[in-house]
C-alpha positions as CSV (number, residue, x, y, z in Angstrom):
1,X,142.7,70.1,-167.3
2,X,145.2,67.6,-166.6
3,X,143.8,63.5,-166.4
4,X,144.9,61.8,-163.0
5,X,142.5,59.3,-163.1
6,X,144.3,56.3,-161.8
7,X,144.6,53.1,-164.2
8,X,147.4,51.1,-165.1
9,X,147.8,50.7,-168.8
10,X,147.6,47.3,-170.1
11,X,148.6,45.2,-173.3
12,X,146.5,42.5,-174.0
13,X,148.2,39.3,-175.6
14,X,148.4,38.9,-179.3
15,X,146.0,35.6,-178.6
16,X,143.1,35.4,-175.8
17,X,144.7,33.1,-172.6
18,X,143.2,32.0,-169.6
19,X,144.2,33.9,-166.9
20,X,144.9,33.0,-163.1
21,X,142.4,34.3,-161.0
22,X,144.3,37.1,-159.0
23,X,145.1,38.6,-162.7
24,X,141.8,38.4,-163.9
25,X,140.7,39.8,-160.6
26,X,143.0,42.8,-160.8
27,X,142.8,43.4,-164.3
28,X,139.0,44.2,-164.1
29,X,139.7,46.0,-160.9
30,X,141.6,48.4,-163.4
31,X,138.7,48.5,-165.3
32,X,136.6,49.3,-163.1
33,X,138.8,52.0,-161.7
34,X,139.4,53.7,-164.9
35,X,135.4,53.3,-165.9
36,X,134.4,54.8,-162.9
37,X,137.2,58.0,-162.8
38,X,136.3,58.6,-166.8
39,X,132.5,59.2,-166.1
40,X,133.1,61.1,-162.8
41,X,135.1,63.0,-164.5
42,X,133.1,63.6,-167.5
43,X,130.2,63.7,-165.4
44,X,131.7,66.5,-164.0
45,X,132.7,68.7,-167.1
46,X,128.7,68.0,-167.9
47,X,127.4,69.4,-165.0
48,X,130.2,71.5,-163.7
49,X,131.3,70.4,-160.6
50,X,134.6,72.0,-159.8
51,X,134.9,68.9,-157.3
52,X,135.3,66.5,-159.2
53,X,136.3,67.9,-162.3
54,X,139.6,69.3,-160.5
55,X,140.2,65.9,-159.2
56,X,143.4,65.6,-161.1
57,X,144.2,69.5,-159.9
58,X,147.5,70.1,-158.3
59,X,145.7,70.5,-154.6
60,X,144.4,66.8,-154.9
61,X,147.0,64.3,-154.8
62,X,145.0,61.3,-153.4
63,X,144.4,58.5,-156.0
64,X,140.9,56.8,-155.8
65,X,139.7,53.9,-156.7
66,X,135.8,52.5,-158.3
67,X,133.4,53.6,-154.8
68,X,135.3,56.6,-153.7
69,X,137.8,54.9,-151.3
70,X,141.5,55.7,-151.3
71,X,144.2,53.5,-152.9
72,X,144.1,50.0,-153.1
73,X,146.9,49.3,-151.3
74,X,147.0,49.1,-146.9
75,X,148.6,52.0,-145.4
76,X,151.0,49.7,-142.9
77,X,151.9,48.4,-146.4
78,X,152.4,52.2,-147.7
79,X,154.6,53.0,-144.6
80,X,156.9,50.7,-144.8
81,X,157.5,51.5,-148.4
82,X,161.5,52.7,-148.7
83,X,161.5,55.9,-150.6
84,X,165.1,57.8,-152.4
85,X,164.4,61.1,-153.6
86,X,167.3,61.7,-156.4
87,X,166.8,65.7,-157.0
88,X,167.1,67.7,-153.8
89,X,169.2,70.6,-153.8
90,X,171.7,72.0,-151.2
91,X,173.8,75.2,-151.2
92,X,177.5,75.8,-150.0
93,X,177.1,79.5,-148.6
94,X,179.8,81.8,-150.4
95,X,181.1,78.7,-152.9
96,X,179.7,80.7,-155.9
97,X,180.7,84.5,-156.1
98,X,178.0,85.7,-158.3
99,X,175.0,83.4,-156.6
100,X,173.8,86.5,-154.2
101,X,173.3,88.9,-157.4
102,X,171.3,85.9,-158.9
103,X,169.2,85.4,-156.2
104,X,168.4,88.6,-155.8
105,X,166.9,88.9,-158.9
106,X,164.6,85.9,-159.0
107,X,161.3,86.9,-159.4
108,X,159.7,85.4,-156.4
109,X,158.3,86.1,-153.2
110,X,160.5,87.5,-150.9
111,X,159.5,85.0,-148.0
112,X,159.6,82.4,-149.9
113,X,163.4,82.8,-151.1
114,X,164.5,83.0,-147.8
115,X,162.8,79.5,-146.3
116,X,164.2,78.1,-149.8
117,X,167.9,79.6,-148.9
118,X,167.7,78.7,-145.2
119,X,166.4,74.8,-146.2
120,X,169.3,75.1,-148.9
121,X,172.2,76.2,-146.7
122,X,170.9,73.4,-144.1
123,X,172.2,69.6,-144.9
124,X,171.1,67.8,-141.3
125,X,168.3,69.6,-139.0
126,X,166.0,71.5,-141.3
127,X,166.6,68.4,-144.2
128,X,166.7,65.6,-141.8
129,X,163.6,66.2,-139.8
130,X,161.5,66.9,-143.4
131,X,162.3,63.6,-144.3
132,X,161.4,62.0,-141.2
133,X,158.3,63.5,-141.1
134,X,157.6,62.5,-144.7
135,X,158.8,59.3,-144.7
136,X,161.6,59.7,-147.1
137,X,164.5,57.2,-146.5
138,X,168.0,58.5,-148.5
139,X,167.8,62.2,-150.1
140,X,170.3,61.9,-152.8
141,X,171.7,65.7,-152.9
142,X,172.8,68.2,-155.7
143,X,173.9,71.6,-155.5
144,X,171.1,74.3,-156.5
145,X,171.5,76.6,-159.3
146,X,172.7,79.0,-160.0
147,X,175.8,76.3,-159.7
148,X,179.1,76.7,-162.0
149,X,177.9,77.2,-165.2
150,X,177.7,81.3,-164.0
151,X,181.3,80.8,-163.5
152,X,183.2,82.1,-166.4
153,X,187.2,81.9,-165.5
154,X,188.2,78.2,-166.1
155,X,190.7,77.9,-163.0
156,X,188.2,79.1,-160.4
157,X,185.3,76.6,-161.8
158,X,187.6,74.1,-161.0
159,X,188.4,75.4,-157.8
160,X,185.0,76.0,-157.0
161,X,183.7,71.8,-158.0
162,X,186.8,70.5,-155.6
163,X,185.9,72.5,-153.1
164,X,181.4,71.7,-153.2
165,X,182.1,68.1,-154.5
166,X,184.7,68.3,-151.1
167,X,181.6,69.3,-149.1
168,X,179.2,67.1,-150.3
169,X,181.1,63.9,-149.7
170,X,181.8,65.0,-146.2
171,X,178.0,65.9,-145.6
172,X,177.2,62.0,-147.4
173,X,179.9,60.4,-144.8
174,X,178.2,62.2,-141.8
175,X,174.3,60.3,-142.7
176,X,175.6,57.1,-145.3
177,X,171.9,56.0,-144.4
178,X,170.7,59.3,-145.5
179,X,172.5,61.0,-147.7
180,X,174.3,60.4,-151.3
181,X,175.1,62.9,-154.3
182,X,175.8,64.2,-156.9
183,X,179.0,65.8,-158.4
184,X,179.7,69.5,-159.8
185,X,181.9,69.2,-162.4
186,X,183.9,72.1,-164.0
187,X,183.2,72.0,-167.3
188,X,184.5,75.3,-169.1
189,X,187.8,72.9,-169.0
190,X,186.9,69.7,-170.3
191,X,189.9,68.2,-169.5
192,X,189.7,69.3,-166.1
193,X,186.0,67.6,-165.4
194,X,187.3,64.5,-166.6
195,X,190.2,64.7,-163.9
196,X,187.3,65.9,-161.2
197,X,184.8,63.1,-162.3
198,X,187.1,60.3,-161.8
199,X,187.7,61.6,-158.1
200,X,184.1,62.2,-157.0
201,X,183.2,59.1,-158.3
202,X,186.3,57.2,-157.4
203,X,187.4,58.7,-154.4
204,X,184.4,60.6,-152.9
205,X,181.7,57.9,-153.3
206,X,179.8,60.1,-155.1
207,X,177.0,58.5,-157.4
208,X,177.1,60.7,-160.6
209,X,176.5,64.0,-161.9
210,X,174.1,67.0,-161.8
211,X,174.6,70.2,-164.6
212,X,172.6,72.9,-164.8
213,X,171.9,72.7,-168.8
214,X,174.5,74.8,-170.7
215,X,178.6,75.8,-170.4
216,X,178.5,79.6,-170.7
217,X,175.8,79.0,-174.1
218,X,178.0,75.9,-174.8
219,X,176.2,72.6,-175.0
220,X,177.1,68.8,-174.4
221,X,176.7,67.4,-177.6
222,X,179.7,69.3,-178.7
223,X,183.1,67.6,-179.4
224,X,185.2,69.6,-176.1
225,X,182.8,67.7,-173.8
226,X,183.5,63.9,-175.5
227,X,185.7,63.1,-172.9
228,X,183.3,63.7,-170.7
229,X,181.3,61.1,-172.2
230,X,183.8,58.6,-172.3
231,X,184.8,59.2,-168.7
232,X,181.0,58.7,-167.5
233,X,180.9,56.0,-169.7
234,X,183.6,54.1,-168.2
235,X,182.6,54.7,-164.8
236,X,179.6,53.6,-165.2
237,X,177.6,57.1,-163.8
238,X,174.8,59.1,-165.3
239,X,174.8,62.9,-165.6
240,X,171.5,64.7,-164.2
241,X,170.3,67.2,-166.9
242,X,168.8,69.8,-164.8
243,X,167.6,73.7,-166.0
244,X,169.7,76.5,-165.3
245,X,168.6,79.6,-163.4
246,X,170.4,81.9,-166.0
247,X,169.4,81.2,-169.6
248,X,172.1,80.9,-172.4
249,X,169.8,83.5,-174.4
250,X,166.6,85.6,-174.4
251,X,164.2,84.0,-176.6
252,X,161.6,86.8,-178.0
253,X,158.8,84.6,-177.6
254,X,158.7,85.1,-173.6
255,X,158.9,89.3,-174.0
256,X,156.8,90.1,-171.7
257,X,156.0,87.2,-170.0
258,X,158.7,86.2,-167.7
259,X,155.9,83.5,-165.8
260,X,157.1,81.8,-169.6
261,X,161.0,82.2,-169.1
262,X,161.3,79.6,-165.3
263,X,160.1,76.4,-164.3
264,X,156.5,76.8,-165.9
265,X,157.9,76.1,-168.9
266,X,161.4,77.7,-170.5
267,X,163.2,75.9,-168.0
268,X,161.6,72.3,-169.7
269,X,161.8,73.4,-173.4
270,X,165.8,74.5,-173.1
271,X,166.2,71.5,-171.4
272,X,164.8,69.2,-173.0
273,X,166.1,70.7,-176.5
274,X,169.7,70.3,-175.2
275,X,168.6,66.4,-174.3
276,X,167.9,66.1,-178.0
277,X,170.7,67.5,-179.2
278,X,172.9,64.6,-177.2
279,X,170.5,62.1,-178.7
280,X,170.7,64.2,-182.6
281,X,175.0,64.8,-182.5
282,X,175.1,61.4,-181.3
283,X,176.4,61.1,-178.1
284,X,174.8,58.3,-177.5
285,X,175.8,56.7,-180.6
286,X,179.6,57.1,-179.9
287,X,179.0,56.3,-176.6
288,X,176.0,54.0,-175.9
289,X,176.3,52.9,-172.4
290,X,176.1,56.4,-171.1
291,X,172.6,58.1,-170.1
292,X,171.4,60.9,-168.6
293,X,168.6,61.8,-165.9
294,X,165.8,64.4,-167.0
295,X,163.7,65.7,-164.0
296,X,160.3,67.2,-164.4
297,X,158.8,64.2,-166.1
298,X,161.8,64.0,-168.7
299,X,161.1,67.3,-169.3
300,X,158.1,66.2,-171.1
301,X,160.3,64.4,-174.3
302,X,158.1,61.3,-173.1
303,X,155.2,63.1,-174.1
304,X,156.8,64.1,-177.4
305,X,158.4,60.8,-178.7
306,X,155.4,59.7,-181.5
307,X,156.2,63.1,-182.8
308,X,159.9,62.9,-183.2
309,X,159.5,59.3,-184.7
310,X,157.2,60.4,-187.4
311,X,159.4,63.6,-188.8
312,X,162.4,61.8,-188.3
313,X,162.0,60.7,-192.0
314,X,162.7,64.2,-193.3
315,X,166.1,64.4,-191.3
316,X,168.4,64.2,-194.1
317,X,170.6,61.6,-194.4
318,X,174.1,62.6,-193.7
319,X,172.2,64.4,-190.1
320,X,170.6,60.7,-189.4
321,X,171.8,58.7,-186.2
322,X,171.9,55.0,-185.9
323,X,168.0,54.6,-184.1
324,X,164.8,56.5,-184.0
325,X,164.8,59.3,-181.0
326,X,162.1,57.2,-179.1
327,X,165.3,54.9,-178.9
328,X,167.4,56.5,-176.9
329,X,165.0,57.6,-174.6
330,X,164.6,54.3,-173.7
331,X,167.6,53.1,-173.5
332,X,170.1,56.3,-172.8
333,X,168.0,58.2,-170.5
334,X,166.2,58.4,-167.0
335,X,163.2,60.4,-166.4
336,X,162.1,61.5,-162.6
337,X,159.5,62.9,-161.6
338,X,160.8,65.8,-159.7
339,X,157.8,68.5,-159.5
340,X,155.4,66.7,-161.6
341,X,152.8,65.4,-159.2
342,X,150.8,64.0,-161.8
343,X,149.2,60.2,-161.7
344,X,148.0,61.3,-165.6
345,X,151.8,62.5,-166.6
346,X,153.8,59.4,-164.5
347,X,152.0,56.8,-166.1
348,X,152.0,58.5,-169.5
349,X,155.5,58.3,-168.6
350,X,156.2,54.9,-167.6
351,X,154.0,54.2,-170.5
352,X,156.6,55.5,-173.0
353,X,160.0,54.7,-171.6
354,X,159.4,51.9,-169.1
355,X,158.9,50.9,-165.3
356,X,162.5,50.7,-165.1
357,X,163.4,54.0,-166.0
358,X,161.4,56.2,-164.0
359,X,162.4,57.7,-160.4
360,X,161.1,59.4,-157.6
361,X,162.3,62.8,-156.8
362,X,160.9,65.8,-154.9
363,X,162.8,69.1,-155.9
364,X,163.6,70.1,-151.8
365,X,163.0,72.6,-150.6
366,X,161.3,74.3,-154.1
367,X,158.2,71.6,-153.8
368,X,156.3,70.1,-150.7
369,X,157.7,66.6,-149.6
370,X,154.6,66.0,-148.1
371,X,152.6,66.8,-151.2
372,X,155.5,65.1,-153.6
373,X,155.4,61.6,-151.7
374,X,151.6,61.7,-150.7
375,X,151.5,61.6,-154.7
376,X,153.9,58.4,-154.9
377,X,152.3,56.3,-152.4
378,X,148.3,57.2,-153.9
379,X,150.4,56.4,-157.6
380,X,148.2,53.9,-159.3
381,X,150.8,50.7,-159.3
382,X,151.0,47.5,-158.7
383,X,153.4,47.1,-155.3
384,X,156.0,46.0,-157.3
385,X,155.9,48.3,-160.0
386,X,155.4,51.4,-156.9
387,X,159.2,50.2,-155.1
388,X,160.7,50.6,-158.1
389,X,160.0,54.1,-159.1
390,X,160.0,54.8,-155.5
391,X,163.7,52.9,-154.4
392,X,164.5,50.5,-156.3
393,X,165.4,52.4,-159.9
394,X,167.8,54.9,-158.2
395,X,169.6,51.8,-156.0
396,X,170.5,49.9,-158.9
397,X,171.2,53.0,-161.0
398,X,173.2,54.6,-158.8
399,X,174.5,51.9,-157.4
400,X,173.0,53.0,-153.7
């Protein structure tokens, strides 16, 4: 069972200090919080109350606080706060030859494919009056998988990312308020992207890149795509890591079991292996400046980074980069929270790699805006700490 009781993790000082009374008073209104969610919750695994032990469970996003009473912070104050969603998909109808086979075979409810390809295809009425009604300021957009990784003739990828990259800045200039994106780039010609990244950034105003994991069961880390690097590197623009629909192999492990092989959990594991390979083949090494974005809660590498500290020992030598991976996960990459709505996993989280380095995203239309941004404003924060996972990390990262 997941933990979502809301406290805020604190370090105490190496020495005891006196402390001004608003900190003292919030600190042991932390305390207090987190005292009275551990023995409700415990209480509840005693007695077993499905009420309160599913208080963290995905159909309860409302934080509360010592007493029962919602969030500490006023709800004129919660409406006012500015909120940028950074992963929310669109589609270009047609753009992608083979994306009708794909979606035909995704194993989901029929009815629920077609509101997902009918809020994808839409970029102002459907999408404009969700985020109205949710409160959500600037949607900053991406185009869905399957994108053009399926693509396998070099020439028509690049054809393809003009023409969606084309789209998508024409769709930004239409809503400037409302709108900003992120690039496809054509990356089965390397040499190509690098020519296609420098004008979506340059001269489409768009705000960085969005892959869906592998290049035909090719991967980032390896020398073809260093250009790449460089290019993002000099311009200054992150690349969004994000799964792909179509897996570069069948692992035997998920025979079977193809609830294993999506979003529930193969999606995050091939993901966030191909994230460690950048930080192992030492992308970030060559190139330092550069980062990536991992949705889903980093793809849960936050979670994992005591654990890659302690083997890295036994990495031999001549394999060894220049810092522990815990490193560049906190200094090379982003993590959002896109489809984690989780008060346990976000400040686990912003526990491990920062305040600063943590996003707000929803997933439109595959998760609820309403249930994704009910979770941010009930997020256990300080006000301060709140605008910047929900604004003002993606405006100075993207340079909104």
């Amino acid at each position: 069972m997941p933990d979502d009781r809301p406290f805020h993790a604190v370090t105490p000082p190496a020495e005891p200090r006196p402390k001004p009374a608003a900190e003292a008073t919030r600190r042991r209104f932390i305390a207090a919080t987190a005292a009275a969610a551990g023995a409700a919750v415990a209480g509840a695994l005693v007695s077993g109350s499905p009420a309160l032990a599913a208080e963290a469970a995905p159909g309860n996003r409302v934080s509360t606080t010592a007493g029962g009473s919602k969030d500490h912070r006023s709800t004129k104050k919660e409406k006012k706060m500015r909120i940028v969603a950074v992963e929310e998909a669109f589609s270009v109808p047609g753009a992608i030859r083979q994306e009708a086979a794909i979606r035909q075979r995704m194993d989901v409810p029929e009815a629920i494919k077609q509101e997902w390809f009918r809020r994808l295809d839409d970029l102002t009425e459907l999408r404009l009056a969700d985020m109205d009604a949710n409160g959500v300021d600037v949607q900053v957009l991406s185009y869905s998988t399957p994108g053009l990784e399926v693509i396998e003739d070099p020439a028509e990828a690049v054809a393809v990312a003009r023409r969606v990259n084309d789209y998508l800045a024409k769709a930004v200039a239409g809503h400037p308020k409302r709108f900003a994106g992120f690039a496809v780039l054509p990356l089965q010609d390397p040499k190509a992207a690098v020519v296609e990244l420098r004008r979506a950034v340059e001269e489409l105003g768009l705000k960085g890149v969005l892959y869906n994991d592998h290049v035909r069961g090719h991967y980032l880390d390896e020398p073809q795509f260093r250009p790449v690097w460089r290019e993002l590197e000099r311009l200054g623009v992150t690349l969004y890591l994000h799964p792909a629909v179509v897996p570069a192999d069948n692992w035997h492990v998920f025979d079977g079991y193809p609830v294993l092989v999506g979003p529930s959990w193969g999606w995050t594991a091939t993901t966030g292996a191909h994230a460690l390979r950048l930080i192992y083949g030492g992308v970030f090494d060559e190139f330092p400046r550069a980062s990536v974005m991992l949705g889903h809660m980093g793809e849960l590498l936050p979670f994992q980074m005591a654990r890659l500290d302690s083997r890295y020992d036994q990495v031999p030598a001549e394999h060894r980069v220049e810092h522990l991976p815990s490193y560049y996960l906190r200094n090379n990459v982003y993590v959002t929270t896109s489809g984690v709505m989780s008060h346990a996993a976000l400040l686990g989280a912003v526990h491990a790699v920062g305040v600063d380095r943590v996003l707000f995203s929803i997933d439109y239309p595959f998760e609820s805006s309403a249930e994704a941004v009910g979770f941010l404003r009930s997020a256990p924060y300080a006000p301060a700490d709140l605008a910047s996972i929900a604004h003002g990390n993606a405006e100075r990262v993207l340079r909104l």
